[in-house]
C-alpha positions as CSV (number, residue, x, y, z in Angstrom):
1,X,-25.8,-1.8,26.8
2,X,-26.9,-5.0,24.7
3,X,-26.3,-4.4,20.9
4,X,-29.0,-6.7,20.3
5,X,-31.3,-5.4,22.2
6,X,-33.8,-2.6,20.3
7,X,-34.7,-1.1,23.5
8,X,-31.0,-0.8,25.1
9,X,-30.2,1.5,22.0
10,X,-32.9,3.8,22.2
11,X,-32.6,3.9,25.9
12,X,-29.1,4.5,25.6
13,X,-28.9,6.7,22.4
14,X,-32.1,8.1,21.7
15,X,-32.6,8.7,18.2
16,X,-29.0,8.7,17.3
17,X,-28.7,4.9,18.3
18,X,-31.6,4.6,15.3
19,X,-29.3,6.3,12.9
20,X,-26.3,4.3,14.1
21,X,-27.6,1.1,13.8
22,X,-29.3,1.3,10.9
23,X,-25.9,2.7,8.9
24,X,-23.8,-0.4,10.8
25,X,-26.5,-2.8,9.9
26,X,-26.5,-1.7,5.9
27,X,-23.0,-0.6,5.2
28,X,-20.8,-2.4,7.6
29,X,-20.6,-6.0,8.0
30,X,-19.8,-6.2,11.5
31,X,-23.4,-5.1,11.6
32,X,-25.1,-7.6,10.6
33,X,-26.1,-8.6,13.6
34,X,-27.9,-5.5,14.8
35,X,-31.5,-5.5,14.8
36,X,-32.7,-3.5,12.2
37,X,-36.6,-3.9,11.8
38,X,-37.4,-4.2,16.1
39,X,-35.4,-1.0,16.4
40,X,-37.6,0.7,13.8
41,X,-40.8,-0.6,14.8
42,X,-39.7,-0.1,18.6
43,X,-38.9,3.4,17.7
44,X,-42.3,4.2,15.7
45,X,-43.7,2.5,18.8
46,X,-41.9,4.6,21.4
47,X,-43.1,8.0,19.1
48,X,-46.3,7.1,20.4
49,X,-48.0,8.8,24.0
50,X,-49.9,6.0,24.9
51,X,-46.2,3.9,24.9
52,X,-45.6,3.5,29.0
53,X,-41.6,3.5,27.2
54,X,-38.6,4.3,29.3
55,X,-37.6,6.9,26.1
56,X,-40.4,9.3,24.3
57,X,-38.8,10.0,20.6
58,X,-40.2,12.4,18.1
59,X,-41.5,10.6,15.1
60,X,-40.0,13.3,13.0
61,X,-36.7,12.8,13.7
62,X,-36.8,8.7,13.7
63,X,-38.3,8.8,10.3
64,X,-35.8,11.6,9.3
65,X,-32.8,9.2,11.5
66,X,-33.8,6.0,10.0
67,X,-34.3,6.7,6.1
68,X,-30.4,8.9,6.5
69,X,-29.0,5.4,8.3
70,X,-30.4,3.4,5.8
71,X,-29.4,5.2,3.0
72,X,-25.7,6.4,4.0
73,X,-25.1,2.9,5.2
74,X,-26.1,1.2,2.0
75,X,-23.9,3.5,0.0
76,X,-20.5,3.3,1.9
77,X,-21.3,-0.6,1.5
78,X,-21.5,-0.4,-2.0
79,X,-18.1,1.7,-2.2
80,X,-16.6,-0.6,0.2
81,X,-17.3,-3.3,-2.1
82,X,-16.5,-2.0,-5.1
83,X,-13.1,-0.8,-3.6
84,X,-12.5,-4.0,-1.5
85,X,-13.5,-6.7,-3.6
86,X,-14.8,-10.0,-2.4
87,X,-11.6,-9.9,0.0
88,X,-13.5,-7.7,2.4
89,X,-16.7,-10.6,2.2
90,X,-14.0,-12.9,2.6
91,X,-12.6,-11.8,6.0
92,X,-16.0,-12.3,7.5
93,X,-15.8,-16.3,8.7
94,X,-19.5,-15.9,9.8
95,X,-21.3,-18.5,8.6
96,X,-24.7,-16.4,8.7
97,X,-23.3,-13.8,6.9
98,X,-21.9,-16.3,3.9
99,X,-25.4,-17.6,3.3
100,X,-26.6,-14.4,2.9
101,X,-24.1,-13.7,0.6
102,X,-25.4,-16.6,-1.8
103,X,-28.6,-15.5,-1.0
104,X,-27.7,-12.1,-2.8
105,X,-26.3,-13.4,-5.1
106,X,-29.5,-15.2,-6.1
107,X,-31.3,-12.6,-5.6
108,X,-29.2,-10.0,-8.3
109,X,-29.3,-13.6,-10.6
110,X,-33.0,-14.2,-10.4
111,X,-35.0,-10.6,-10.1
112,X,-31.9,-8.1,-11.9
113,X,-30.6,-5.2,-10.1
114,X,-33.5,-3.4,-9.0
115,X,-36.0,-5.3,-8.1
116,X,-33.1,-7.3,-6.1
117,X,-31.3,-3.9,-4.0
118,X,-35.5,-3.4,-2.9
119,X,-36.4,-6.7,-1.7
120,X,-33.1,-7.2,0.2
121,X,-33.8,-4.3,2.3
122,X,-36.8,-6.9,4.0
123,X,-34.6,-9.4,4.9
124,X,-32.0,-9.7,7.7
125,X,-28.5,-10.3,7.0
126,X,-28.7,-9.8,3.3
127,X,-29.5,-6.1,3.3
128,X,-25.9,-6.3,5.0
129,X,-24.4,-8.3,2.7
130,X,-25.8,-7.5,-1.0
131,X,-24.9,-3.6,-0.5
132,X,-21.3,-4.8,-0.9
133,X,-21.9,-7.1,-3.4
134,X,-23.6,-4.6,-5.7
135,X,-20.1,-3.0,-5.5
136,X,-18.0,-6.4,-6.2
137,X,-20.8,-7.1,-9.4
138,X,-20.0,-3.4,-10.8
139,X,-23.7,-2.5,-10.5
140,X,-24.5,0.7,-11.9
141,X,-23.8,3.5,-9.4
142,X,-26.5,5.5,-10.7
143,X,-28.8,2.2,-10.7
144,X,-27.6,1.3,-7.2
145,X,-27.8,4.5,-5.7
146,X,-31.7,5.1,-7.3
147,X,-32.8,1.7,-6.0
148,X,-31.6,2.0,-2.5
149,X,-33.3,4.7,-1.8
150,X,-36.7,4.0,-2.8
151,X,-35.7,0.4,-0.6
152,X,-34.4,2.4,2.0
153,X,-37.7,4.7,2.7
154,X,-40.0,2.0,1.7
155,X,-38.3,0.0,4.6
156,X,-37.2,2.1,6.9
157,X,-40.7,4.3,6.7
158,X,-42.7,1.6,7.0
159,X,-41.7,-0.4,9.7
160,X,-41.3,2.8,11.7
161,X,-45.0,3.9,10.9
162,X,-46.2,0.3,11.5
163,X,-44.8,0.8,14.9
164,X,-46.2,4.3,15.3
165,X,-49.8,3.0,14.5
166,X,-49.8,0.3,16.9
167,X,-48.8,2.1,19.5
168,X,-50.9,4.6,18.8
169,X,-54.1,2.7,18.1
170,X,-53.7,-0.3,21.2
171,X,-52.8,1.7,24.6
172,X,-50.2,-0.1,26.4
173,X,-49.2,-2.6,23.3
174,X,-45.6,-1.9,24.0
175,X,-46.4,-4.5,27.3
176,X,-45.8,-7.4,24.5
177,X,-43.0,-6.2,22.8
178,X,-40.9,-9.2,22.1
179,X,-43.9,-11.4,20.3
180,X,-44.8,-8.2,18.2
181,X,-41.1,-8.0,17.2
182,X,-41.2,-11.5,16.2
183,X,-43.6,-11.0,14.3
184,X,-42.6,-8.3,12.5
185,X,-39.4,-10.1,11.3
186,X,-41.5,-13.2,9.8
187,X,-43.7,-10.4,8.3
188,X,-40.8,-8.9,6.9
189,X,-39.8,-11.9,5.2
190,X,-42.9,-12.3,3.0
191,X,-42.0,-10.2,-0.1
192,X,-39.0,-12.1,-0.7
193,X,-40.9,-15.7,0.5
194,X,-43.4,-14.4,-2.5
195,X,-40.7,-13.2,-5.0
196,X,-39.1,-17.0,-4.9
197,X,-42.6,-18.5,-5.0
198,X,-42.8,-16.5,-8.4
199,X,-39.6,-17.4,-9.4
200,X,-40.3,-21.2,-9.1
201,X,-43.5,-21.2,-11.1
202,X,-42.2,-19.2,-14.0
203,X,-39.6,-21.8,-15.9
204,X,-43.0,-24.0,-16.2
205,X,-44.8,-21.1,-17.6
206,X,-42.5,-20.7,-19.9
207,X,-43.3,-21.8,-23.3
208,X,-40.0,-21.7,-24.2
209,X,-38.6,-23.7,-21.8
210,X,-41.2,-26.7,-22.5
211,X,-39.6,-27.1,-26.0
């Protein structure tokens, strides 16, 4: 089986791979690596009749598998973090997974806790990475643990829906899988790309930070 394939796990594992490597992917870091948002949006695709797929899932249980991977994984990140410290990000020598470390930690620095646990659920590598990190900072538990869920439906619904549709409304879309999933992972990068747009512009619309 090829980890990074999205179609090798469901082939392999069924719906159970969608649970598996959504939890490795958000609360382990030796997932970060795994791809999250094809394997959703080749599940929701694969829910479809009109997918000529070598598996046929139940949309039920992919939505049900994704959004308990995605929020168990994020929550034994966050206790591994706040249990481990930054010894357990230090261990890691990837250098992927250190910049998404610092991009976390812009994230918690520039949008707060909230708005910063929702947005890194969009992005690859750092939904690995700032679960963790949440721990090491001492966010909230309560905070963390209300956040990631709303990030983790939001995210995990969604891409497997968006998958679900196409398939559903284009017979035979699943021919061009690999430039769809491409796709989907620049689309899934525009909230944060919009976010730090925002960012930028707000020191000069400041009018306290003209004086």
């Amino acid at each position: 089986m090829n980890p990074l394939s999205a179609t090798s796990w469901l082939s392999s594992l069924g719906t159970a791979g969608v649970f598996l490597v959504l939890f490795a992917e958000t609360g382990l870091l030796v997932g970060f690596f795994l791809p999250g948002d094809s394997l959703l949006f080749t599940a929701g695709l694969f829910c479809t009749t009109s997918a000529s797929a070598p598996v046929h899932l139940s949309l039920p249980l992919v939505l049900v598998a994704s959004v308990a991977g995605a929020i168990s994984g994020a929550q034994v990140g966050f206790v591994l973090g706040r249990r481990g410290g930054r010894a357990l990000l230090g261990k890691i020598g990837n250098p992927h997974l250190h910049r998404g470390v610092e991009r976390a930690e812009e994230l918690f620095s520039r949008y707060g806790h909230a708005k910063a646990i929702v947005l890194a659920r969009f992005v690859p590598v750092v939904r690995t990475v700032l679960n963790p990190l949440a721990g090491i900072l001492d966010v909230p538990a309560r905070t963390f643990l209300v956040w990631q869920v709303l990030g983790g439906v939001l995210w995990s619904v969604g891409v497997t829906l968006a998958g679900y549709v196409l398939g559903a409304s284009i017979p035979g879309i699943d021919q061009y899988l690999l430039p769809i999933i491409a796709v989907v992972v620049v689309v899934s990068l525009i909230p944060l790309a919009l976010e730090l747009r925002r960012g930028r512009k707000r020191p000069s619309d400041d009018p306290d930070r003209r004086r």
